[in-house]
C-alpha positions as CSV (number, residue, x, y, z in Angstrom):
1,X,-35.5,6.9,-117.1
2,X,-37.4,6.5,-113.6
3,X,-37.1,2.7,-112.1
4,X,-40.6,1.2,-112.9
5,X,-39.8,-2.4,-112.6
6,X,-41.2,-4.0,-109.3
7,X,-37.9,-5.1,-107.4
8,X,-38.4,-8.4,-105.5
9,X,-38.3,-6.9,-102.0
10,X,-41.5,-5.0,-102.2
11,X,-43.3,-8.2,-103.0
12,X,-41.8,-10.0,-100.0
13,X,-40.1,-7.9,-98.0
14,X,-41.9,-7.8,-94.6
15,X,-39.1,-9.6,-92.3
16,X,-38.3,-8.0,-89.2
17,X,-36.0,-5.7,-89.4
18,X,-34.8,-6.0,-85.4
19,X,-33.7,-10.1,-86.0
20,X,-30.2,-9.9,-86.4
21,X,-29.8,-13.6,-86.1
22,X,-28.4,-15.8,-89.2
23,X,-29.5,-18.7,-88.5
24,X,-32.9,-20.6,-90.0
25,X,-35.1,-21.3,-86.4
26,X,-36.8,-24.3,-86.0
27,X,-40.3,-23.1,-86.9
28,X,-39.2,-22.1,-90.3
29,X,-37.3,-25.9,-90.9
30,X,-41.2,-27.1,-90.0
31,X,-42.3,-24.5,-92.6
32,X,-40.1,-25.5,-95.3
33,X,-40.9,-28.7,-95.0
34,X,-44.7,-28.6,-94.6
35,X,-44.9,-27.5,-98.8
36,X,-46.1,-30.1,-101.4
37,X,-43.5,-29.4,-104.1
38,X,-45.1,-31.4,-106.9
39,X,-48.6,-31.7,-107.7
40,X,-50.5,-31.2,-110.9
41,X,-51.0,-28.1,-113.4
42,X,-54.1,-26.9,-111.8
43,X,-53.6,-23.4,-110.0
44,X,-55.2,-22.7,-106.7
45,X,-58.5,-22.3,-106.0
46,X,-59.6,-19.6,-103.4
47,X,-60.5,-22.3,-101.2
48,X,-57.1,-23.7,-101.1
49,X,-55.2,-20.1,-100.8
50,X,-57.8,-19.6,-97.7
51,X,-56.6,-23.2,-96.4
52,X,-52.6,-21.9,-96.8
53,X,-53.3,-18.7,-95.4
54,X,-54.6,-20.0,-92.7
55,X,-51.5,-22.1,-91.7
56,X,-49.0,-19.9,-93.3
57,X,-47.9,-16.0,-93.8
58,X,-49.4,-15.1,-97.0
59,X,-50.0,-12.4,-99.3
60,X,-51.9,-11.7,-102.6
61,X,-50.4,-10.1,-105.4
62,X,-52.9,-9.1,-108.2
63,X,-51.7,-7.6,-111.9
64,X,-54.3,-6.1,-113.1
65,X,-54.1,-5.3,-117.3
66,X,-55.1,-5.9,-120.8
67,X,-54.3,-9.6,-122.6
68,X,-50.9,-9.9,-123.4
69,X,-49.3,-7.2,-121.4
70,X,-47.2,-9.9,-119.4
71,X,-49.0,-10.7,-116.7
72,X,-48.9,-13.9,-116.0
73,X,-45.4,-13.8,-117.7
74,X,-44.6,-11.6,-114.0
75,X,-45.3,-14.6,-111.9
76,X,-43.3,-16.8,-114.0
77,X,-40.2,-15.1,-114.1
78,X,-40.7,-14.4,-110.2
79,X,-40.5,-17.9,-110.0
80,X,-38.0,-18.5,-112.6
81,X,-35.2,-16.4,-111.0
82,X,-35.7,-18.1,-107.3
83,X,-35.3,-21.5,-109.1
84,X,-32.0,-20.4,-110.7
85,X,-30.9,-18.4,-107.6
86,X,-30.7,-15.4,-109.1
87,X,-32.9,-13.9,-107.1
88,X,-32.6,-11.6,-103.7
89,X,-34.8,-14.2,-101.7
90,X,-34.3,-17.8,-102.0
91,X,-36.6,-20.7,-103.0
92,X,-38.7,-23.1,-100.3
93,X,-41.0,-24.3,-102.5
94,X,-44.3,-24.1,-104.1
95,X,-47.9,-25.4,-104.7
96,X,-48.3,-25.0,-107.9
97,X,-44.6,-26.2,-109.5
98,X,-46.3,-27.5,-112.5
99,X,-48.2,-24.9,-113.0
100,X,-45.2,-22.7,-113.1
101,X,-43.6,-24.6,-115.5
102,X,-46.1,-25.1,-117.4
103,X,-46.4,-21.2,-117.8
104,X,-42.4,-20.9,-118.2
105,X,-41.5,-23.7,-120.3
106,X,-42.2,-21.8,-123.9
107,X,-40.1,-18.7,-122.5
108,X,-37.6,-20.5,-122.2
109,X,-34.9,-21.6,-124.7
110,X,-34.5,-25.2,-124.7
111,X,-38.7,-24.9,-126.0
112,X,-36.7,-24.1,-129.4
113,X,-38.8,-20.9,-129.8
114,X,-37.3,-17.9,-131.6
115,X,-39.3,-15.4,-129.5
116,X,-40.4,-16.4,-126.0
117,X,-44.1,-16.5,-125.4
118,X,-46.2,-17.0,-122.3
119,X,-49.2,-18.5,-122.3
120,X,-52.4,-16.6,-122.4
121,X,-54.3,-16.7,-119.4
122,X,-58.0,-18.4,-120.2
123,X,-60.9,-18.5,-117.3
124,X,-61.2,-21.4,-115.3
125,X,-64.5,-22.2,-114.4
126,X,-63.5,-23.6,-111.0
127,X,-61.5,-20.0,-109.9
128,X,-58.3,-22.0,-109.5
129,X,-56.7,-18.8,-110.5
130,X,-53.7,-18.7,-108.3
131,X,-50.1,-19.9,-108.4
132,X,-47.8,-19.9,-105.0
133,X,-44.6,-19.5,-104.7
134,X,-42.8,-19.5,-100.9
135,X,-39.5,-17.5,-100.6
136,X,-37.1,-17.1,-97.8
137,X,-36.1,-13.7,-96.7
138,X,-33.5,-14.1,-94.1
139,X,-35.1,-16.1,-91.6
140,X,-39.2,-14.7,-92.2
141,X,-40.6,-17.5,-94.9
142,X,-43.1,-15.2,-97.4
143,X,-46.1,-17.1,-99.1
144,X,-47.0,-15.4,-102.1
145,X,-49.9,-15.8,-104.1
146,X,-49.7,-14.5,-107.7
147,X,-53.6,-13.9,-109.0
148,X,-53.3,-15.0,-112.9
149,X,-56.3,-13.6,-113.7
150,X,-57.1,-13.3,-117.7
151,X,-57.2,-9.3,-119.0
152,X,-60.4,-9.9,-120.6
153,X,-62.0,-9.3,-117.0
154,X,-60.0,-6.1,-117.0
155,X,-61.0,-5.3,-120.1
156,X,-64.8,-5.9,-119.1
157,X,-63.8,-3.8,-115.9
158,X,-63.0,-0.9,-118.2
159,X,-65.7,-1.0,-120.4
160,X,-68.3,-0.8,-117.2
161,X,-68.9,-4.1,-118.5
162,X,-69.0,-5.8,-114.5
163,X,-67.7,-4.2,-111.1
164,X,-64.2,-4.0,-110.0
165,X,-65.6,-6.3,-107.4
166,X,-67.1,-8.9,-109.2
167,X,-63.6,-9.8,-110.6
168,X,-62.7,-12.9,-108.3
169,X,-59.7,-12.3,-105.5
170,X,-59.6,-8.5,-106.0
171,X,-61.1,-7.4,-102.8
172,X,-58.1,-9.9,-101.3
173,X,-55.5,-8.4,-102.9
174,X,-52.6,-7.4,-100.8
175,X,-50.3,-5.9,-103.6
176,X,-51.9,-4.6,-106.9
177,X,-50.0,-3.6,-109.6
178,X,-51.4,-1.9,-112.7
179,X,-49.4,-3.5,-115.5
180,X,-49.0,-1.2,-118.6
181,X,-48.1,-2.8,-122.3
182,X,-44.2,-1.6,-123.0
183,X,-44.7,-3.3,-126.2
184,X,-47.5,-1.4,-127.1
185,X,-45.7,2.1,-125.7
186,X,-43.0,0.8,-128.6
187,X,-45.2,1.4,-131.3
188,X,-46.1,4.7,-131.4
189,X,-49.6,4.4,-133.0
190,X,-50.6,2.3,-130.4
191,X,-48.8,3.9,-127.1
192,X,-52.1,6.0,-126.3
193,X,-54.1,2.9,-126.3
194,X,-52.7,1.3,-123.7
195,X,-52.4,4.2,-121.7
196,X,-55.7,5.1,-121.4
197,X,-56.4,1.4,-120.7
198,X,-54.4,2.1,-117.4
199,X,-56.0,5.4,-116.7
200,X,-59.1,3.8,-117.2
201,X,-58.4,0.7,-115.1
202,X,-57.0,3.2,-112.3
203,X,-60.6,5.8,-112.6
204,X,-62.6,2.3,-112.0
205,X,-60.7,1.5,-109.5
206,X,-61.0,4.8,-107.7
207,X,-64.7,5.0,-107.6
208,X,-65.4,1.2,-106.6
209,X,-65.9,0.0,-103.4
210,X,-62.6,-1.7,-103.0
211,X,-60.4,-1.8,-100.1
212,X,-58.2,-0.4,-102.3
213,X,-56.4,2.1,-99.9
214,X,-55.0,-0.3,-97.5
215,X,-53.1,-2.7,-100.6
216,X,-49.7,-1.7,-101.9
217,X,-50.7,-0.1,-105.1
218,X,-47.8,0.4,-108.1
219,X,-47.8,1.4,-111.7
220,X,-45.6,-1.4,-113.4
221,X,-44.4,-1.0,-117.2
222,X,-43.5,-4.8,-119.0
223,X,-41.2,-5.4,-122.1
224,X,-38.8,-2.5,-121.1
225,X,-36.3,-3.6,-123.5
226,X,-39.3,-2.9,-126.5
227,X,-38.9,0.3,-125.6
228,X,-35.4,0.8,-125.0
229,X,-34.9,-0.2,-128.6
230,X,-37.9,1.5,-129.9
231,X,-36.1,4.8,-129.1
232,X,-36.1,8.5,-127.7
233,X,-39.7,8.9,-128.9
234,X,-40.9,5.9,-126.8
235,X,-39.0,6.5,-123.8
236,X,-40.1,10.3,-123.7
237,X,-43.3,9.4,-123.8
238,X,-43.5,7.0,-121.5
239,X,-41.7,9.2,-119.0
240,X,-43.9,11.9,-119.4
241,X,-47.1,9.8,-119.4
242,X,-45.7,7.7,-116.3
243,X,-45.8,10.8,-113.9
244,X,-49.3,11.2,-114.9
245,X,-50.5,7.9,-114.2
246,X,-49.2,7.5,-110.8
247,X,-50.2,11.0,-110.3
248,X,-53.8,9.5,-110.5
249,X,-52.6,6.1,-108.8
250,X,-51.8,8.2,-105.7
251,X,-54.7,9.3,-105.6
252,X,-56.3,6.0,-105.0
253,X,-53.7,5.3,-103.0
254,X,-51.1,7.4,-101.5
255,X,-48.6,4.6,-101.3
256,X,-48.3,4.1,-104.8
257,X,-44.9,3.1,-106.4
């Protein structure tokens, strides 16, 4: 089955390939230590990513998707994995701990839930829409800011509802990953729904006025192991409906993953 998982790298991979050296400089030690590591739930507020971008190496990754596709369960596994190590990059910290934990806390098995569950992303009235999360990569400290933005937007996207570019930190994004339901591609009388969601999403995107050509662009499927144990019938269809959807995404964006 073709890889359709985001791998780490693509999200924060942009060290320089020429530094051979192994050894942390001095700037990055300031770096490090410049992060608040603790501060409340809130997320980010444009303001604030504009303040850190300013003084730090950033870059915006946007899922854009339907509600409960596992969006905003994408940034808190990112984030869960760095704080166990597991990942390829290593944790520096972040400004929006709690708000990570918040998010990860009922995934997780000491919250005594049978099946794990994210929170839904609601709309916050002040746009503080925005967890961060700093990894090191080598010696190049990555600033990531992960755009939990709720899919109802997206759904009011597709429906010609508003402009791709009235949703709030899209024209930003660096990264942009259209995130495709592979709990809804397990049940076969729901599989064409939330395809044509992602078609749809991708035909809006196409004919807005979005920068959309110069972000990193990538089809990304959720809840893989749904489908795994759905069966053939899933996975076939997937595959088959996965070349034509980046297909289309290439043609947005020629980069597309």
């Amino acid at each position: 089955m073709p890889e359709t998982d985001l791998q780490e790298e693509e999200l924060v991979n942009e060290a320089d390939e020429d530094d051979s050296s192994d050894e942390p400089d001095a700037s990055s030690d300031a770096e490090e230590s410049s992060y608040v590591l603790l501060r409340g739930p809130d997320l980010l507020a444009p303001a604030d990513a504009s303040a850190l971008a300013a003084e730090f190496d950033s870059r915006l990754v946007v899922w854009a998707g339907e509600r409960h596709s596992g969006k905003t369960t994408l940034s808190a596994e990112l984030y869960e994995r760095h704080r166990r190590g597991s990942a390829d990059t290593s944790f520096v910290g972040s400004e929006t701990l709690l708000g990570f934990e918040e998010r990860i806390h009922p995934a997780r098995v000491e919250s005594g839930r049978i099946t794990p569950r994210t929170p839904r992303t609601e709309s916050d009235p002040e746009e503080r829409e925005l967890l961060h999360l700093a990894v090191r990569n080598g010696t190049v400290v990555e600033n990531l800011m992960f755009a939990d933005i709720p899919g109802e937007l997206f759904r009011r996207m597709r429906d010609n509802e508003i402009q791709p570019d009235e949703i709030p930190l899209l024209a930003h994004a660096d990264k942009l990953a259209i995130v495709v339901d592979g709990g809804l591609i397990a049940e076969s009388g729901m599989r064409a729904a939330a395809v044509n969601f992602a078609r749809q999403l991708i035909s809006r995107f196409k004919s807005s006025t979005l920068p959309v050509h110069r972000m990193d662009v990538a089809l990304l499927l959720t809840k893989l192991d749904q489908v795994l144990e759905a069966g053939s019938g899933a996975i076939t269809y997937w595959e088959k409906q996965e070349e034509m959807l980046l297909t289309a995404l290439r043609e947005v964006s020629g980069e597309a993953l």
